[in-house]
Residue, then its C-alpha position, 0 to 999 in steps of 0.5 A: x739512765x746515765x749509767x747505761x749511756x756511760x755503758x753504752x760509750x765504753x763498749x764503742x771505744x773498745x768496739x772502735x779500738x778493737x777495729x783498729x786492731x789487725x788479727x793475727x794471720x793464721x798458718x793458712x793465710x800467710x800460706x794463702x798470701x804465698x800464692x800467686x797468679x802467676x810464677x816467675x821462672x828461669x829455664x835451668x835444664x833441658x833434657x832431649x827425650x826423643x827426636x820430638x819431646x824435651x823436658x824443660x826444668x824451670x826454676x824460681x827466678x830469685x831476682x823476680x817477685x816470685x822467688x818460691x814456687x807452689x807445692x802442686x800434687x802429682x797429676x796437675x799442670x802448669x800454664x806457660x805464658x808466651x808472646x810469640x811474634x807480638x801474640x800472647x798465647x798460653x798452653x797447659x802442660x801437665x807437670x812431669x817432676x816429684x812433687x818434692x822437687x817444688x820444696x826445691x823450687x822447681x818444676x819440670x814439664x815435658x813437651x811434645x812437637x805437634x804438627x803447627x804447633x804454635x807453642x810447642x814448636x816455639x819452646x823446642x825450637x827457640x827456648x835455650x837454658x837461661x830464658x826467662x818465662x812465666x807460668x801459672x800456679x799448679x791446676x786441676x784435680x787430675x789424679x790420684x785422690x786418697x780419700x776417694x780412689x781405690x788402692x789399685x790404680x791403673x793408669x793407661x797412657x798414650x804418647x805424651x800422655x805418660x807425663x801426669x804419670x811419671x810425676x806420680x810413679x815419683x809420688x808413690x815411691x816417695x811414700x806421698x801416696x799410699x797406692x799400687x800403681x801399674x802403668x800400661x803406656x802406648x807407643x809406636x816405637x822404641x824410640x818414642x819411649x819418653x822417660x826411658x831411664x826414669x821408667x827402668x829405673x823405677x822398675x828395678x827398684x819400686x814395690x808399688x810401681x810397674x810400667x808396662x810398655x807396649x809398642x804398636x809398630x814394632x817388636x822388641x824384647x821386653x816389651x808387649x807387642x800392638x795395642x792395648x787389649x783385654x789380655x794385657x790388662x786383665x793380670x793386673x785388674x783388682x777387685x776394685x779399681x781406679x783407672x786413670x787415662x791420658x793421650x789422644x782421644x782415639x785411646x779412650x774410646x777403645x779403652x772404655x770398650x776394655x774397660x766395659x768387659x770388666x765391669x768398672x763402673x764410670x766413676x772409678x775412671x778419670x780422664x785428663x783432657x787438653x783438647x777441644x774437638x770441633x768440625x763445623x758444617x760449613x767453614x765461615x768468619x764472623x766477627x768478634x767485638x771484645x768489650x774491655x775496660x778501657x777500650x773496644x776491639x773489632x777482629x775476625x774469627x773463624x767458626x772452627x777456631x775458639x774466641x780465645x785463639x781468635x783474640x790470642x791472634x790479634x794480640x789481645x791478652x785475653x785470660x786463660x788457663x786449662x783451655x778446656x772449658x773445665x776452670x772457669x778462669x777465661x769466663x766471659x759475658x756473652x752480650x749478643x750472638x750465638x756460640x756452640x760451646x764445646x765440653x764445658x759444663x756451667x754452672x746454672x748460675x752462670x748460664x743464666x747470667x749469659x757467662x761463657x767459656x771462650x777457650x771452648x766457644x766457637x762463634x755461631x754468629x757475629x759475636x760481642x764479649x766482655x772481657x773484665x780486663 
């Protein structure tokens, strides 16, 4: 008996000592410990596309806590952090730039003027190389998925649309990718091309990548002339297919008719999305009571704009990312009222535990939120 207890006492100093002990990290948590919320970086570059698009190349702030930037793969968006007029308002813009470029600590995002654009018209008319600004770590699973997706990618962009697309032309021809890639890219006119060197450059020299540009207001040698149609498509579709779409919403319903007549089933089609569309019946203002930490904030918020822009507009630094319902990270409680929740998809458990995502909530009543900040 008194050996056993003698056993006993040992095995609880190696047990006590052994806890003392820190594991060695493995590559994936020295890795993981890299990672950051949010990026610190500098404005380095900025090249005018068209009259209303710029590409901002941001680098690592060397001087901030955040002296690397994250890898991210081609398809992926970052989100600017920005106070604008004592506001803190946040946008997710689709990265633009080769991959590698992030070996070098850098990224570009490319930004189109929208009419009352809040962000974009701040950042083209107000951000000069050398301003300092804070983003997100690389998000989202739009694009180009080896594992799942075919080897015949057709990507189909409008506008500003052809951002995640450039980033990917550059992947493949780099040799990220193993992958045909053919880029079918609406605009207006000549002048709204955005990446014209770029696109011609990689037209001469890539094996695996083709843009094919159409222009829907004007003729051009070189260039297809209307909207993308069954005709333009039809040489370049495979046996089996990947379709990727970005641009207005208008594209992908007259694409999906296209896309119908060829038999491409739904799942080998891939959407990237930046926009919540909702029309009440009748216009209102409710209230909004934001429950916090430490404090307790009554605003008002419309029926036809989200709960996130409604507590962006009165200063309270409410958490997003994607904007779009489909991250999770602006996920909220919803104590009282009724929201119409657009596009997001919970999860049962979230749902049932009365969580909600306010980039894509629209009050339906007077509403109170638990905010976790």
């Amino acid at each position: 008996m008194e050996k056993i207890e003698k056993l006993k006492s040992e095995r609880k100093e190696i047990i006590g000592e052994f806890s003392k002990k820190r594991p060695q990290d493995t590559f994936i948590d020295k890795e993981i410990k890299k990672m950051h919320d949010i990026y610190h970086v500098v404005v380095t570059d900025i090249t005018v596309e068209t009259p209303d698009v710029k590409t901002f190349t941001l680098s690592a702030d060397k001087d901030s806590s955040t002296p690397t930037l994250a890898p991210f793969k081609a398809g992926q968006y970052i989100t600017l952090h920005v106070t604008i007029d004592s506001m803190p308002v946040t946008r997710a813009y689709s990265l633009s730039s080769n991959p590698t470029l992030a070996n070098k600590d850098i990224y570009k995002i490319t930004i189109k003027r929208v009419e009352n654009g809040l962000v974009s018209n701040y950042m083209l008319d107000e951000v000069q190389v050398g301003d300092k600004l804070s983003v997100s770590m690389p998000a989202g699973e739009f694009g180009y998925n080896p594992t799942k997706d075919e080897e015949n990618v057709i990507a189909i962009a409008g506008g500003s649309g052809i951002t995640p697309f450039m980033s990917l032309a550059h992947a493949i021809d780099e040799g990220i990718y193993d992958c045909n890639l053919t880029v079918f890219y609406s605009v207006r006119t000549y002048e709204d091309i955005i990446f014209k060197k770029e696109i011609e450059e990689i037209n001469k020299k890539s094996k695996k990548v083709k843009f094919v540009i159409t222009l829907t207001r004007e003729e051009r040698e070189g260039y297809l002339h209307g909207h993308l149609s069954k005709e333009m498509i039809e040489p370049y579709v495979k046996e089996f297919n990947t379709v990727l779409m970005c641009g207005p919403k208008e594209l992908y319903r007259a694409m999906n008719e296209i896309l119908n007549e060829f038999n491409i089933p739904r799942k080998s089609v891939h959407y990237e999305n930046f926009f919540v569309e909702y029309e009440p019946n009748e216009k209102t203002t409710y209230t909004l009571k934001v429950v916090m930490k430490d404090k307790v904030e009554e605003i008002s918020c419309r029926n036809d704009e989200t709960l996130l822009v409604a507590m962006e507009k009165a200063g309270i630094p409410a958490p997003s990312l994607c904007r779009v319902g489909e991250c999770g990270y602006c996920r909220s409680v919803l104590l009282e009222g009724k929201v119409k929740m657009v596009g997001a998809a919970l999860k049962k458990a979230e749902s049932e535990n009365d969580y909600i995502h306010p980039c894509v909530s629209f009050p339906d009543s007077d509403i109170t939120l638990r905010l976790d900040i």
